[in-house]
C-alpha positions as CSV (number, residue, x, y, z in Angstrom):
1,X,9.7,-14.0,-20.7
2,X,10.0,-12.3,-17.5
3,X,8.8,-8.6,-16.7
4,X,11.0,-6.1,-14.6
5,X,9.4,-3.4,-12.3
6,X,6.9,-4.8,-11.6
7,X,6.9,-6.9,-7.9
8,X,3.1,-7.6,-7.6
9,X,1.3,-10.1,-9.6
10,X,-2.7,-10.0,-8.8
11,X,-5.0,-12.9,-11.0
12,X,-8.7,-11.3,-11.3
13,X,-11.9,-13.9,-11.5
14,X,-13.5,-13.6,-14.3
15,X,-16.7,-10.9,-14.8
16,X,-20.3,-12.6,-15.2
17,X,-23.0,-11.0,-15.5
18,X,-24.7,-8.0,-17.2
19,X,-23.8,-4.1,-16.3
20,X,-20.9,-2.1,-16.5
21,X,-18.5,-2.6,-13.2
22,X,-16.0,-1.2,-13.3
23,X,-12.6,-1.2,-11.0
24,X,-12.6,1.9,-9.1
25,X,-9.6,3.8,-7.6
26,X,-8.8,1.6,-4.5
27,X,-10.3,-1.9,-6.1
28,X,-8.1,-4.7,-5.9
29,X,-8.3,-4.6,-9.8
30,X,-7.6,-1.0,-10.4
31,X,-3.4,-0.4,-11.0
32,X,-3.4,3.2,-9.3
33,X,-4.4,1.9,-6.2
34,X,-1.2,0.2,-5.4
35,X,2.2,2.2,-4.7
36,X,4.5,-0.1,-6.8
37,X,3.5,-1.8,-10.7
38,X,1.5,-4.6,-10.7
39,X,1.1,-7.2,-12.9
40,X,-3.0,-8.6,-14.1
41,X,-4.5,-12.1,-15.6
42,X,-7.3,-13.4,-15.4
43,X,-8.8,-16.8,-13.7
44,X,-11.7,-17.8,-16.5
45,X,-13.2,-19.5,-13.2
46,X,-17.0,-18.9,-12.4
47,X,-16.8,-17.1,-9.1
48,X,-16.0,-18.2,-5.9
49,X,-17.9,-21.1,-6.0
50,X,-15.7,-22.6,-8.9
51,X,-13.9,-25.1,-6.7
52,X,-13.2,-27.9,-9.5
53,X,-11.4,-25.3,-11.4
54,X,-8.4,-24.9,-9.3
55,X,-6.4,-25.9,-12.5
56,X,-7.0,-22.1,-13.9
57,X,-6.3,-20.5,-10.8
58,X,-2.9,-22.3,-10.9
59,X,-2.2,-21.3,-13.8
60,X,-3.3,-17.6,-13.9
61,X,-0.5,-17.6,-11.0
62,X,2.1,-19.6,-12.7
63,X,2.0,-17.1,-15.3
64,X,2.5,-13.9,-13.1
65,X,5.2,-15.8,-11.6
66,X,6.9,-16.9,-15.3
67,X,6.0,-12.8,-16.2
68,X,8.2,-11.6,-13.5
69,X,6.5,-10.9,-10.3
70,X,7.4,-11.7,-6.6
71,X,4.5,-11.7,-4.9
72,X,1.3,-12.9,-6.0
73,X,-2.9,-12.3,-4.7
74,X,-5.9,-12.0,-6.0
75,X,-9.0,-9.8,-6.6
76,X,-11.9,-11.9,-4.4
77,X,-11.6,-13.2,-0.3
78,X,-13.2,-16.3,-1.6
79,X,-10.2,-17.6,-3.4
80,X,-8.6,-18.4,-0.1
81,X,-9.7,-21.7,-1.1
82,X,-6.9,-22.3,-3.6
83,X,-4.1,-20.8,-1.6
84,X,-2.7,-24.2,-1.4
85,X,-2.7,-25.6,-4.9
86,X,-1.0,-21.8,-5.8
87,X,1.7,-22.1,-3.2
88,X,2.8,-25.5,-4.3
89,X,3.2,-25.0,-7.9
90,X,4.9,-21.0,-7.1
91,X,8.2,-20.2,-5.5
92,X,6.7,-16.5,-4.2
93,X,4.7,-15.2,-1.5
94,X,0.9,-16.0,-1.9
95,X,-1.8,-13.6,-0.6
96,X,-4.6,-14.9,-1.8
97,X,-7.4,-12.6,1.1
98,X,-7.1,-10.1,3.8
99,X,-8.5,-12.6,6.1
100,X,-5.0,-13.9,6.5
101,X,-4.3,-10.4,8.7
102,X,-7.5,-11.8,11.0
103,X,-5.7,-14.0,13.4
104,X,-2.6,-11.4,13.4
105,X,-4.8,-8.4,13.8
106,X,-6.5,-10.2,16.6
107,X,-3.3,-10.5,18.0
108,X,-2.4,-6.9,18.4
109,X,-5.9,-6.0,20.5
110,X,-6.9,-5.4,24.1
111,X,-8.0,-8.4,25.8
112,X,-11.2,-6.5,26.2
113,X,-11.4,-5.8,22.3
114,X,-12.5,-7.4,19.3
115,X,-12.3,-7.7,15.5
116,X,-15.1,-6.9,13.4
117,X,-14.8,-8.2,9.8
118,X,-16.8,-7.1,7.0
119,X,-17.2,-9.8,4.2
120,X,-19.5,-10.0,0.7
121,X,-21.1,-13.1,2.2
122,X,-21.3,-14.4,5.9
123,X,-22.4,-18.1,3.9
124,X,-19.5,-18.1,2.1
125,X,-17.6,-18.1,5.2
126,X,-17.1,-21.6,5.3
127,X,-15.3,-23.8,8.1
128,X,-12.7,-24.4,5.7
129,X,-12.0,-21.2,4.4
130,X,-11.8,-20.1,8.3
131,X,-9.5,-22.7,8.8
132,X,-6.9,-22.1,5.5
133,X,-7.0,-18.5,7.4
134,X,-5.8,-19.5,10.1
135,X,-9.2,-19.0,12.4
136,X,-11.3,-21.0,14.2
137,X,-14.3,-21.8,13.1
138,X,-16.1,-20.9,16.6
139,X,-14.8,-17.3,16.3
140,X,-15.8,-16.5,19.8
141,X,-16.0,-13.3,20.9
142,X,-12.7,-11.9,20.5
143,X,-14.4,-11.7,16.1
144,X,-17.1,-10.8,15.0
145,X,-18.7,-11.1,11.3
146,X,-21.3,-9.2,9.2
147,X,-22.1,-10.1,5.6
148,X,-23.1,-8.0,2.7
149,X,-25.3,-10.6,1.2
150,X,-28.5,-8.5,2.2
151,X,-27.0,-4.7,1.4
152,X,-29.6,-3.6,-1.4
153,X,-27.2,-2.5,-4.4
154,X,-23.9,-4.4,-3.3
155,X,-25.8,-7.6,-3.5
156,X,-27.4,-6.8,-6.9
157,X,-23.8,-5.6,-8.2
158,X,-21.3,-7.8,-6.6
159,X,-23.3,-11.1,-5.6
160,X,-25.9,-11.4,-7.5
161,X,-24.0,-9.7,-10.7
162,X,-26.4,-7.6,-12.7
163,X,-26.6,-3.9,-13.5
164,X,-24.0,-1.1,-13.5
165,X,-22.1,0.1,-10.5
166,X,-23.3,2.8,-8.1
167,X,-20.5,4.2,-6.5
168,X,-22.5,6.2,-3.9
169,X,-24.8,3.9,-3.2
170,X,-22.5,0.9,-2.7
171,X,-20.5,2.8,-0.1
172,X,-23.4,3.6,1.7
173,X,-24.2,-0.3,2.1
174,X,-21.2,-0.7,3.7
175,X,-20.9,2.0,5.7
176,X,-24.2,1.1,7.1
177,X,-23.0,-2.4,7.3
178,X,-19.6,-1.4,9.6
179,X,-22.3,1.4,11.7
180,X,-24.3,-1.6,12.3
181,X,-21.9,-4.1,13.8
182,X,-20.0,-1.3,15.7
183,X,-23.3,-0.6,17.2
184,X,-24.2,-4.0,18.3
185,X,-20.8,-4.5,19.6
186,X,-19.1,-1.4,20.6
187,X,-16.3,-3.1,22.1
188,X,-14.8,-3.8,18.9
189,X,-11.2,-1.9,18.3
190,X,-10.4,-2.3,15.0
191,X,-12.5,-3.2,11.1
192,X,-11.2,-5.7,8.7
193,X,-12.7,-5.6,4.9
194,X,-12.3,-8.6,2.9
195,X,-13.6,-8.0,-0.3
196,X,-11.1,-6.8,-3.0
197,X,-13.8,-3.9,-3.6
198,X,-14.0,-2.9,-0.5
199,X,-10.9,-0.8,0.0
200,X,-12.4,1.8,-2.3
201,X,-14.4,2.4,0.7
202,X,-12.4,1.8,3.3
203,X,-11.9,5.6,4.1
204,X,-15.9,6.7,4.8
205,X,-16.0,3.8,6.9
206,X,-13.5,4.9,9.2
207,X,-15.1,8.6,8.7
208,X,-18.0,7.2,10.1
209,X,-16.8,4.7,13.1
210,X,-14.0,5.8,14.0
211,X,-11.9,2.8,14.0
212,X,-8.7,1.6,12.4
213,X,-10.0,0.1,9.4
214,X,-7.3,-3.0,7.3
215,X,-8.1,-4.3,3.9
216,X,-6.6,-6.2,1.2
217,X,-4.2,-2.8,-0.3
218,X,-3.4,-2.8,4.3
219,X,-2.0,-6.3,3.3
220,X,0.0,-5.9,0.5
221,X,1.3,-2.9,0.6
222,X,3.1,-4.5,3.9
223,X,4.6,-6.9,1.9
224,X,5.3,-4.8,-1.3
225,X,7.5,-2.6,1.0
226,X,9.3,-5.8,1.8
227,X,9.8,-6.3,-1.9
228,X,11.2,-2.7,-2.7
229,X,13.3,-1.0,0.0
230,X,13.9,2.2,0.0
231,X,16.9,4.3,1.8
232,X,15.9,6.0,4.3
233,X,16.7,9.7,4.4
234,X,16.5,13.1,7.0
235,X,18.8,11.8,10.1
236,X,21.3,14.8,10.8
237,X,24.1,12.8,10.3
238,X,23.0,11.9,6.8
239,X,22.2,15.8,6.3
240,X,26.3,16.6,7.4
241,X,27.5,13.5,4.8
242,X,25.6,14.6,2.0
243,X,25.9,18.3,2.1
244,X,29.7,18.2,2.6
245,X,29.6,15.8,-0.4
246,X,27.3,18.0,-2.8
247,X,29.3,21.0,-1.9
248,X,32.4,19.7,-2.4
249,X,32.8,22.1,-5.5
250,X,32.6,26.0,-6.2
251,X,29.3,27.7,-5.6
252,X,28.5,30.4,-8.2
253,X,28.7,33.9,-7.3
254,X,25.3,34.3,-6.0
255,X,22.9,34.2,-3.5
256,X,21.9,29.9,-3.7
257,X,20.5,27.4,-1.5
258,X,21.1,24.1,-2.2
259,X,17.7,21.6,-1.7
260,X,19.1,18.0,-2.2
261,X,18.4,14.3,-1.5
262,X,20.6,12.0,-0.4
263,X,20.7,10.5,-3.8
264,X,21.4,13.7,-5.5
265,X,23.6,14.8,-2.8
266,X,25.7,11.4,-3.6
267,X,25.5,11.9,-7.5
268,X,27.1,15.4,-6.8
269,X,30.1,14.0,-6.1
270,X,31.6,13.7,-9.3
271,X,29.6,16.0,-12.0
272,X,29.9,19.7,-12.8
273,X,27.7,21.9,-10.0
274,X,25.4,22.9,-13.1
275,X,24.2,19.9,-12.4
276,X,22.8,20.1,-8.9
277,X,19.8,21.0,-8.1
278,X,20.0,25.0,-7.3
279,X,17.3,27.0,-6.0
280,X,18.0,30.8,-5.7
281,X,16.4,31.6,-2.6
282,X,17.2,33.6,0.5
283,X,16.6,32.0,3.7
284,X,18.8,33.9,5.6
285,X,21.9,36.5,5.3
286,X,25.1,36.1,7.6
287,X,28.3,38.0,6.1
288,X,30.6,34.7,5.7
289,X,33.9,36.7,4.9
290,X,33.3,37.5,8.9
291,X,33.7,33.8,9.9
292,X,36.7,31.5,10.3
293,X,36.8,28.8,7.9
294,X,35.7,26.2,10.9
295,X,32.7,28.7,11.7
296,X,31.5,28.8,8.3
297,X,31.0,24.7,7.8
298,X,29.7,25.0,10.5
299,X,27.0,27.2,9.2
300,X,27.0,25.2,6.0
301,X,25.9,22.4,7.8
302,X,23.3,24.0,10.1
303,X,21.4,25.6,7.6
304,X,22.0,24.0,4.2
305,X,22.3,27.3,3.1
306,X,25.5,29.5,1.8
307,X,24.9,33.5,1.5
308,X,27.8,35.5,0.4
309,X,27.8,39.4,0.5
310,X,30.7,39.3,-0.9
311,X,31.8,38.2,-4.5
312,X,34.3,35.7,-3.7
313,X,33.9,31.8,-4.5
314,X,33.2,30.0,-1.4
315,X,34.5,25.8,-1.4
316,X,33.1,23.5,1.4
317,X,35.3,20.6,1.8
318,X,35.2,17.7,4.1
């Protein structure tokens, strides 16, 4: 039975491994970090290595799909390697590693630039998985890649699986990891992340080179706002329409100014004014029994505020 609300659908791998790890604000697997719902399930696969499994992958995505969702990625890089087998059994998007924004990312730098892209394991990075990305597998210099693999406590908490997480000390592997490579090659303009835990860090990084730093949540949140479109409000032409609308009825006898959306400004057309948003507030005093009717719309409309010394009902019509 399908779900409503919720456009996102993200299958985790399954934890192995001792220690407590959990999802931090900004993790891939965490709900708060993304802007819109999301929908979880888990792959029971073991890791990124767990080609021959492809099966539950499918059908940890099949599900999301069946659940509701419109868009579908994952919590690990790695599992770039069944993007294919999940896009033909789904009719959605798949978005299965922030290496996909490599080749566009690229794209968008100086010829004299290049990428530098952070990933859990530089051995991991196989030709294959370069290729399903879209990259070459001689990345040239225009990319260039450093692995966490050798970082002390990301190894032992992410790789290698054991003990609890260190929040602290984690971020300071990859900070030094992104210090190092920007060092050894200063001409590189912008940072990718690929690790679905690496978002959570995403911001010291840049504190600490600089750079514009992308990620999995750069990724999806790209396509999420493709999924849920919002009006866009605060042109003055929308400010005239919707202030002649929400005051198309009596103000109260009283000093008001009226703060309104363009959604509440279009609901205002119809129901009582007790139902508007009113703020008493004085933002500025002008005597409106001294101004022609024309003069005092257009006040109305220039300040989106009506102050009456007198005690006469004011109407604002179009």
């Amino acid at each position: 039975m399908p779900f409503y609300g919720s456009p996102v659908g993200i299958f985790m791998l399954e934890r192995m491994g001792s220690g407590t790890r959990p999802y931090i604000s900004g993790d891939t697997g965490n709900a708060s970090t993304w802007s819109v719902p999301v929908r979880y399930n888990v792959a029971r696969i073991l890791g990124p290595e767990g080609g021959e499994l492809t099966s539950a992958v499918v059908q940890a995505a099949t599900d999301l799909v069946h659940e509701g969702v419109q868009l579908i990625t994952c919590g690990c890089g790695y599992s770039l390697r069944y993007r294919e087998a999940v896009r033909a059994a789904v009719d959605v998007p798949v978005f299965l590693s922030s290496l996909l924004l490599a080749p566009f990312l690229e794209k968008m730098l100086p010829p004299n630039k290049a990428l530098g892209i952070v990933v859990a394991s530089r051995s991991s990075l196989t030709e294959d998985l370069l290729a399903t990305a879209g990259l070459r597998a001689n990345l040239g210099r225009r990319m260039v890649v450093a692995g966490l693999e050798d970082a002390p406590m990301f190894a032992v908490t992410w790789i290698k699986s054991e003990g609890d997480l260190d929040i602290n000390a984690v971020e300071s592997d990859v900070v030094d990891a992104a210090e190092s490579l920007v060092r050894d090659r200063p001409d590189i303009g912008m940072l990718l992340l690929e690790c679905g835990a690496l978002p959570s860090y995403a911001a010291a990084v840049q504190r600490a080179i600089g750079i514009p730093v992308y990620d999995y949540t750069s990724m999806i949140e790209f396509f999420a706002g493709g999924l849920v479109r919002r009006p866009f409000t605060g042109s003055p032409e929308d400010r005239r329409i919707d202030l002649c609308r929400a005051w198309s009825r009596p103000l109260p006898r009283q000093r008001t100014a009226l703060h309104c959306s363009r959604a509440q400004g279009l609901a205002a057309l119809r129901p009582p004014i007790s139902r508007m948003r009113l703020a008493t507030q004085r933002r500025r005093s002008l005597p409106m029994k001294t101004l022609s009717p024309s003069r005092s719309m257009h006040y109305l409309l220039a300040t989106n505020t009506i102050e009456s010394t007198s005690g006469e009902t004011i109407y604002a019509r179009l």
